[in-house]
MARVEX-73472 format. One record per residue (C-alpha): x, y, z. Coordinates in steps of 0.05 Angstrom, whole numbers, plus 32768, in hexadecimal, padded with zeros to 4 digits. Example, Ala and Ser with C-alpha at 12.3 -4.5 7.8 and 13.67 -1.06 7.14 Angstrom:
MARVEX-73472
80F67FA6809C;81117FEB808F;
This chain:
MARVEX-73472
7DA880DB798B;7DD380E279D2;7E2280F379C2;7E4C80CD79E3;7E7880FB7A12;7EC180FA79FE;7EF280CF7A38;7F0E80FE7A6A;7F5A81057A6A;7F5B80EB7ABA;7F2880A67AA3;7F6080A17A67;7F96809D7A8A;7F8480867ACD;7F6380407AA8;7FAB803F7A76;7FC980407AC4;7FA5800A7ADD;7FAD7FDE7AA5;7FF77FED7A9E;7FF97FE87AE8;7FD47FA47AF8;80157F767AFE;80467FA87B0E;80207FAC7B4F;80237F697B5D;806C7F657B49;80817F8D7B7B;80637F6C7BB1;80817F267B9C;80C77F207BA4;80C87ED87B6B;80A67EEE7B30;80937ECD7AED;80B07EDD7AAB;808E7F047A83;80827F1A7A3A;80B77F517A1C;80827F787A06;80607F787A54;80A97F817A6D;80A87FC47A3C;80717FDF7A55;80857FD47AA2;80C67FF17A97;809E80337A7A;807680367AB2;80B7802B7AE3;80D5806C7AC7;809680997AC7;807F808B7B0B;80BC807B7B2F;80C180527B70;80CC808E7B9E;80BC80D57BB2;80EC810F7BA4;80D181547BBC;80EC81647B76;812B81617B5A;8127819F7B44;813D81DC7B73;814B82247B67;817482597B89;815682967BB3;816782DA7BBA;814183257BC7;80FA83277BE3;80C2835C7C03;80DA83797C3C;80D483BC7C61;809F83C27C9B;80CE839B7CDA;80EB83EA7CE5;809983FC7CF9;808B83B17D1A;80C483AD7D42;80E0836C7D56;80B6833B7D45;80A683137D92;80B082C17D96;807182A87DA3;8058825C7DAE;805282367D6C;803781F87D62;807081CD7D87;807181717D7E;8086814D7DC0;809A81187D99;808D80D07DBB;80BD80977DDA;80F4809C7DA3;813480C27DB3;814980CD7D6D;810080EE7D54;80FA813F7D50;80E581537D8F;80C9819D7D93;80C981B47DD8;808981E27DE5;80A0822C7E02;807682467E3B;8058828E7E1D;804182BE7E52;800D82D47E29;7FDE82A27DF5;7FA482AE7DD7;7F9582667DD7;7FB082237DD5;7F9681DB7DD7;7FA981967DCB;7FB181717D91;7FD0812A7D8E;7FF581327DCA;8017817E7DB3;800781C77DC3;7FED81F07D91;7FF2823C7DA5;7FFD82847D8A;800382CA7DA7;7FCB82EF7D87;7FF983297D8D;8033830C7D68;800182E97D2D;7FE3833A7D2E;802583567D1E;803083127CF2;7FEF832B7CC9;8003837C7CC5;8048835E7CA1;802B83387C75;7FF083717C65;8028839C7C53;805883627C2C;801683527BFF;7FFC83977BF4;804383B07BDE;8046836D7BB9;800583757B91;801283BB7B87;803183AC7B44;801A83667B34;7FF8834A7B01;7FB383197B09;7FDC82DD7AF6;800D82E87B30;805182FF7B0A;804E833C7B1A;808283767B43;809A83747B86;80B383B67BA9;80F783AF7BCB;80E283DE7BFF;80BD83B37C2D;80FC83907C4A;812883C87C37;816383D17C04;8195839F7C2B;819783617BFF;81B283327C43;817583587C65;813D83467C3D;814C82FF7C3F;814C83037C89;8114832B7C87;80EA82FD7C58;80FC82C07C7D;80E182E47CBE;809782F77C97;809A82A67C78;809E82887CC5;808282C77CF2;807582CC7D2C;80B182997D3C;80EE82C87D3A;811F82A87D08;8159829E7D45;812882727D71;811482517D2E;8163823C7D17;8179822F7D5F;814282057D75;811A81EA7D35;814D81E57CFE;815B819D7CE7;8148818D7D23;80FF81947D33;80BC819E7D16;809581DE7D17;805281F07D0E;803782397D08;7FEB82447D02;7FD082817CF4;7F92829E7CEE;7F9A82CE7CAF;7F89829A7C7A;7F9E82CD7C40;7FE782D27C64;800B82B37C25;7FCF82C07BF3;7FF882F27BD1;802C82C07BBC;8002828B7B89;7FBE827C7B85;7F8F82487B5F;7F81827F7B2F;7FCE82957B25;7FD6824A7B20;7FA182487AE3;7FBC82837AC4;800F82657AC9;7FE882257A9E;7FC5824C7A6A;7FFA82827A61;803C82537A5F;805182137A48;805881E17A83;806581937A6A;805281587A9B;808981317ABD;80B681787AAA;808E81AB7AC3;8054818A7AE6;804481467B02;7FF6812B7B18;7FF380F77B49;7FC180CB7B75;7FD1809F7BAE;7F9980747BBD;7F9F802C7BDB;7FDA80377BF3;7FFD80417BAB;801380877B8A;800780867B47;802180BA7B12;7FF580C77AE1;801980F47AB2;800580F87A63;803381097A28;803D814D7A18;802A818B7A37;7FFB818F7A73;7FC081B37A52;7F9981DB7A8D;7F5581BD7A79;7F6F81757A7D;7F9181857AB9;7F5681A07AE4;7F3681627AC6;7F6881417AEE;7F5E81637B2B;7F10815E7B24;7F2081117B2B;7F4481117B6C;7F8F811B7B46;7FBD81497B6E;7FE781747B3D;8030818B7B54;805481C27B31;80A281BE7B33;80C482087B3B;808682367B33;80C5826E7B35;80CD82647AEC;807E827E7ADD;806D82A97B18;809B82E57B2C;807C82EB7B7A;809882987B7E;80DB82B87B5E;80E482EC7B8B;80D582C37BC6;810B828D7BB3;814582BC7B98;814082E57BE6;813F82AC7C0B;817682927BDF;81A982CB7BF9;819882CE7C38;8199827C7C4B;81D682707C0F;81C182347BEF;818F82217BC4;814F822A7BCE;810A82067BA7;80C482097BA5;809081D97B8E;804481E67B88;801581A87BA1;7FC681B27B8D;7F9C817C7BAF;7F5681717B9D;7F1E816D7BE4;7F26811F7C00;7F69810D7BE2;7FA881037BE5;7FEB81067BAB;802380E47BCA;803780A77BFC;804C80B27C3A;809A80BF7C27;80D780F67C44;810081217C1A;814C813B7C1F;8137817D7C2D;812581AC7C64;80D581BF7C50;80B481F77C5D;805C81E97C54;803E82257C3F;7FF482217C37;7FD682547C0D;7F85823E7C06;7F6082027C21;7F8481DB7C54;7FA081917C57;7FAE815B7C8E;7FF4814F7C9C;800F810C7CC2;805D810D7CD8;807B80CD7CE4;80C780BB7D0B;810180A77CD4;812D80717CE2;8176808A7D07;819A80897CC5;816580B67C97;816A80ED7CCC;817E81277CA4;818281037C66;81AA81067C28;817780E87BFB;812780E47BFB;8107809B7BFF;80DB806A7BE4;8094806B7BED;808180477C2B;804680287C4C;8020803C7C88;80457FF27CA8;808880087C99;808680497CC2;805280407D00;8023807A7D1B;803E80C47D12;805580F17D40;8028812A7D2E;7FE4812F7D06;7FD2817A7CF6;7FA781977CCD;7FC981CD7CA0;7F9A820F7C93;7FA682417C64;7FDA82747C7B;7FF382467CA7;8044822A7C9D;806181E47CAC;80A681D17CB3;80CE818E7CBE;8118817F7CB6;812F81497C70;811A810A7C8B;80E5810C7CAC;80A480DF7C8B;806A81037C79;802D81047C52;7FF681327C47;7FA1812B7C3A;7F74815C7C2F;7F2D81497C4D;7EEB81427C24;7ED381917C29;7F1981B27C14;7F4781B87BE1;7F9181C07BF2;7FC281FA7BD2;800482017BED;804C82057BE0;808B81E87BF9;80CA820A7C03;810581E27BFD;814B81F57C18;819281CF7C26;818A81947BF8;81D181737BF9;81F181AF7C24;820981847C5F;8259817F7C6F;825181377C4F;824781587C0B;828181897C1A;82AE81567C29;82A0812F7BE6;82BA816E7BC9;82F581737BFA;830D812B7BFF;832581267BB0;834281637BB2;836E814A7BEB;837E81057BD8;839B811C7B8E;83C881547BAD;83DA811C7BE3;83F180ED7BB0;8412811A7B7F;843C812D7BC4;844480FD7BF4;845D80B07BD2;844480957C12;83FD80977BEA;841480767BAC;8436803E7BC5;841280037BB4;83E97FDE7BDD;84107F987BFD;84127F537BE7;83D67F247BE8;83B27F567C12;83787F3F7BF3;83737EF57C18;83A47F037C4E;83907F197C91;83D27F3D7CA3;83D17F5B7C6A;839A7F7E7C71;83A97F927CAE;83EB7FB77C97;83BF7FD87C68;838C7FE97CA0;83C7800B7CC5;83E0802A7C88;839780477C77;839280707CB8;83D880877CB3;83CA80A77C74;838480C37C7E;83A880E57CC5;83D8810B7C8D;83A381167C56;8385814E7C8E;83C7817C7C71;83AC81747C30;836A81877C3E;834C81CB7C21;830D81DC7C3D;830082157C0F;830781F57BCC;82CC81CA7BE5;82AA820D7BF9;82BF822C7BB7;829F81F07B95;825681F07BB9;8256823E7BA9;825F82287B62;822381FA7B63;81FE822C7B81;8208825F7B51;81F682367B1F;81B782127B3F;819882537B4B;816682837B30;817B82C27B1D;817082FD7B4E;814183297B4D;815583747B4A;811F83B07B7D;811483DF7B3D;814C840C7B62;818183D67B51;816B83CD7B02;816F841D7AFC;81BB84127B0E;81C083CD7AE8;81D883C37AA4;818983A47A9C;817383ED7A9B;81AB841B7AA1;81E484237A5C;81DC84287A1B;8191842979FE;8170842D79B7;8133845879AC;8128846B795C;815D84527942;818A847A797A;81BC845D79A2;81B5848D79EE;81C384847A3A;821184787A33;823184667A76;8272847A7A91;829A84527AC1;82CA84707AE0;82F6846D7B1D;82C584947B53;828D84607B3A;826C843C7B74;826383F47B65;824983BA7B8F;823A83717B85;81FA83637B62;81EA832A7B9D;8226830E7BC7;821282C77BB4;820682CF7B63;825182C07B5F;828582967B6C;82D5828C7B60;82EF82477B4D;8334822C7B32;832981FD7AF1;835281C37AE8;839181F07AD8;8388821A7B14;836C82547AE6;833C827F7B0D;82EF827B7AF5;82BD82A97B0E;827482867B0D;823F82B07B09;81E782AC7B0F;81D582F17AF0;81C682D27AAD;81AC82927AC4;816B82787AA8;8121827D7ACA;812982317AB9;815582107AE7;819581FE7AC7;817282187A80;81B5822F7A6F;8200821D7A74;822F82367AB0;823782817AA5;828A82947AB5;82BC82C77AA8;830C82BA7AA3;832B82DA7AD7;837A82F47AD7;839482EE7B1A;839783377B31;8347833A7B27;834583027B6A;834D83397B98;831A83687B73;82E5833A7B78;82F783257BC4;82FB83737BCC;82AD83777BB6;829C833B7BE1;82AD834F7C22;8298839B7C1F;825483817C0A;8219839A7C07;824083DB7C08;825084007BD2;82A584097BC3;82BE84367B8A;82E5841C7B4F;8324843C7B69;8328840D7BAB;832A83D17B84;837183B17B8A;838383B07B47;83C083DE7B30;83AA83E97AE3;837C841C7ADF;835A84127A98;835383C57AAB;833683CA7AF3;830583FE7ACE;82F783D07A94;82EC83927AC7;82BD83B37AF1;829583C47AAE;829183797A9B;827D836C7ADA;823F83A77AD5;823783887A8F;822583427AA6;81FC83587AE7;823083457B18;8237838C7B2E;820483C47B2E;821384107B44;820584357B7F;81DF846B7B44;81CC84637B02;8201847E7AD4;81E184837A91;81E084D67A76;81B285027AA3;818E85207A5E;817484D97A48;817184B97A92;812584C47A95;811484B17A4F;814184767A61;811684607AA3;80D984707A7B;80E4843E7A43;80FE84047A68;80E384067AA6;80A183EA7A90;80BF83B17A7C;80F183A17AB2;80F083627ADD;80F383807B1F;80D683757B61;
């Protein structure tokens, strides 16, 4: 007798789709519809809220600090060289990429209208850097990809290696050409021929392992999606995404995306908390499998700048003009059709160790073709980090000190100003008068205090070269070996202290003007897994902390500090060490136990 084969978890839920699917399509393309039973109005609302009408990039986006860095002192400066460049057609408002002339090229040809060229010198020295990155990289890393980085690639310099490690992500463009002539304003595309140039970060496997070895939940952790007949549908079970369900998924044309791969892989971790000092906002990543001839996701455009890095297989990209208005936009968009947005600008085909970029706004989509799968990952960066965003944090800040001093801004508004034309035209008048003397009331830096905050507290924590854990309160203090307590540390006024990273902190007034200092050194793997870290601050410790900020990344002894008690600037600066604000310039614990120290821990230590 034949067993029947048990139903896959794609058929399951992919038929449960359809069904629950069948009029909500048709809904939306009516705009008069009939009314319907509550129980069919239950299950459309369900399906409303798991698949949503638009595309975010994620919503989800974590900070970026320290990274792999050290070979640029034996490359030299890295040369510009001729990237892919878009001569973008007949609009005046697309993102034009105007094509540099290179006096040497290996080769370049035409593709839709655009050159596509490299300097087989510059992608050599591009392939030697990332040789070295990977090697020092792997050195210490485990199979499933969480393994130890080695500071000393880009050096000890935490504002270094995020330079540094931006310069190996987009190489052989030289990060200056990049910001003046490609940074929210046009697209770039950099080929290469080194199809292992990001391999080291996350692979399939890695990917596999992060499934079997963690638990990820759909719509949380991990979303799989198809777009076929021009509709993206979400397909996400109950529960957690079990790896052989998954890949049953992805066997049936599903592409699976990963939301902050930081929190399971260490390589992902490191590359997000370097790039997250060096560029001083937030920075995310999201992992996109796609199966050969498929695609996840309608064309759509995000509120972020993106950064395409493909790590195996390859996909076909098309870029498509936003309206005026969505140019660098605050917010990502509906789904559209191929009608509402016209031919792209660019088609390219993405290889593996190749990178993409395009400013928020900019409609895109992405297909792999029939004899390729598709791994890559997108960096995110300045999601809601325009002067629009500091202004909302300015503006009420302005108007309540306005009002509580100046009664021109309380007076109340004039008579039948609601129906009466001169009426509201006094109050026109009296509108631009005021907003001219709300510019005294303006202070710029409690908006900048503010987005500091928000970045502290949006990010990952850092991650510390093995150097910086030996002089960490992670590693270095008080220990317990046998029932022992060893490896006392002594602060005193000759102690070399520096900040930890210049961004994992931040200064803000409460509501009663009290000073708050906001700190990311204990912040979850998980973004925002745990509550706002702060510490109370008296007054006198303001000029400490400012102290620290502007001699970083140099080290300054206790005794510099501006604060006139001795035992409290002393006791501060150990609170600091204490929550990993601070680390010294050498370890401090006794010399007699410092190896046994090193020995025990360092095994277990979360370095790079």
């Amino acid at each position: 007798m034949k067993v029947p084969q048990p139903v896959s978890a794609f058929t399951m839920y992919k038929n449960a789709y359809t069904k629950m699917n069948a009029s909500e399509i048709q809904t939306n393309r009516k705009k008069k519809l009939k009314a319907k039973a509550r129980s069919d109005k239950k299950i459309t609302n369900k399906q409303n809220k798991s698949s949503g009408k638009g595309l975010n990039s994620t919503k989800v986006f974590l900070g970026m600090k320290n990274g792999n860095i050290e070979l640029i002192d034996k490359l030299g400066k890295l040369d510009n060289a001729e990237v892919n460049r878009v001569r973008s057609p007949k609009k005046k408002t697309e993102y034009k990429v105007r094509p540099k002339r290179q006096k040497k090229r290996a080769s370049a040809k035409k593709i839709g209208g655009f050159t596509l060229g490299l300097s087989m010198n510059n992608e050599e020295k591009s392939n030697n850097l990332s040789r070295q990155m990977a090697g020092r990289v792997n050195s210490r890393s485990s199979n499933s990809g969480g393994g130890n980085g080695d500071s000393s690639i880009f050096g000890t310099d935490p504002i270094m290696k995020g330079y540094h490690l931006f310069e190996w992500m987009i190489s052989p463009m030289n990060p200056k050409n990049f910001f003046d002539n490609h940074w929210e304003l046009e697209v770039l595309h950099v080929p290469r021929k080194n199809k292992k140039y990001y391999s080291h970060l996350l692979t399939s496997r890695n990917l596999d392992q992060i499934f079997r070895e963690n638990s990820l939940y759909y719509t949380r952790n991990v979303d799989v999606v198809i777009y076929e007949n021009g509709e993206k549908q979400v397909l996400n079970p109950e529960g957690k995404a079990n790896p052989s369900a998954l890949w049953d998924f992805y066997s049936n044309g599903c592409s699976v995306r990963i939301l902050n791969p930081q929190t399971y892989n260490k390589k992902v971790h490191l590359l997000v908390s370097t790039l997250q000092e060096y560029f001083g906002s937030m920075v995310g990543v999201n992992v996109y499998l796609t199966p050969p001839g498929s695609q996840g996701f309608a064309p759509h455009f995000d509120d972020i700048e993106a950064f395409v890095i493909q790590v195996e297989g390859r996909k076909h990209w098309k870029l498509y003009h936003p309206k005026e208005e969505d140019i660098l936009t605050r917010h990502s968009s509906k789904n559209f059709t191929h009608e509402e947005i016209g031919d792209p600008f660019l088609e390219v085909s993405l290889e593996a160790g190749s990178l993409l970029y395009f400013p928020r706004g900019v409609i895109h989509e992405g297909r792999t073709d029939a004899e390729s799968h598709s791994l890559h990952l997108t960096v995110s960066l300045y999601q809601n980090n325009a002067y629009v965003d500091l202004l909302e944090k300015v503006l009420p800040d302005a108007l309540a000190k306005a009002a509580k001093q100046d009664i021109n801004f309380r007076k109340g508004l004039p008579l039948h100003f609601l129906r009466k034309d001169d009426a509201k035209q006094i109050v026109r008048n009296q509108v631009s008068a005021l907003i001219e003397k709300l510019k005294d009331y303006l202070d710029v830096d409690v908006g900048i205090a503010q987005l500091g905050r928000r970045l502290v507290y949006d990010s990952m924590p850092p991650v510390l070269s093995a150097e910086e854990i030996a002089c960490s309160s992670k590693q270095d203090g008080d220990l317990l070996d046998d029932g022992v307590v060893f490896n006392k540390v002594e602060f005193d006024l000759s102690t070399k202290v520096r900040l930890t990273r210049y961004h994992c902190i931040q200064i803000v007034n409460d509501e009663e003007m009290k000073p708050k200092l906001y700190y990311s050194t204990e912040n979850s793997n998980i973004y925002h897994g745990e509550e706002e870290q702060w510490l109370d601050l008296d007054p006198c410790m303001i000029s400490a902390i400012e102290s620290l900020q502007s001699s970083y990344p140099a080290y300054i002894s206790i005794d510099s500090l501006p604060i006139e008690d001795v035992e409290i600037k002393v006791q501060f600066v150990y609170d600091l060490w204490e929550k990993g604000i601070v680390i010294t310039k050498e370890p401090l614990g006794s010399s007699s136990d410092s190896n046994k120290s090193l020995e025990n821990v360092s095994d277990n230590s979360d370095s790079e």
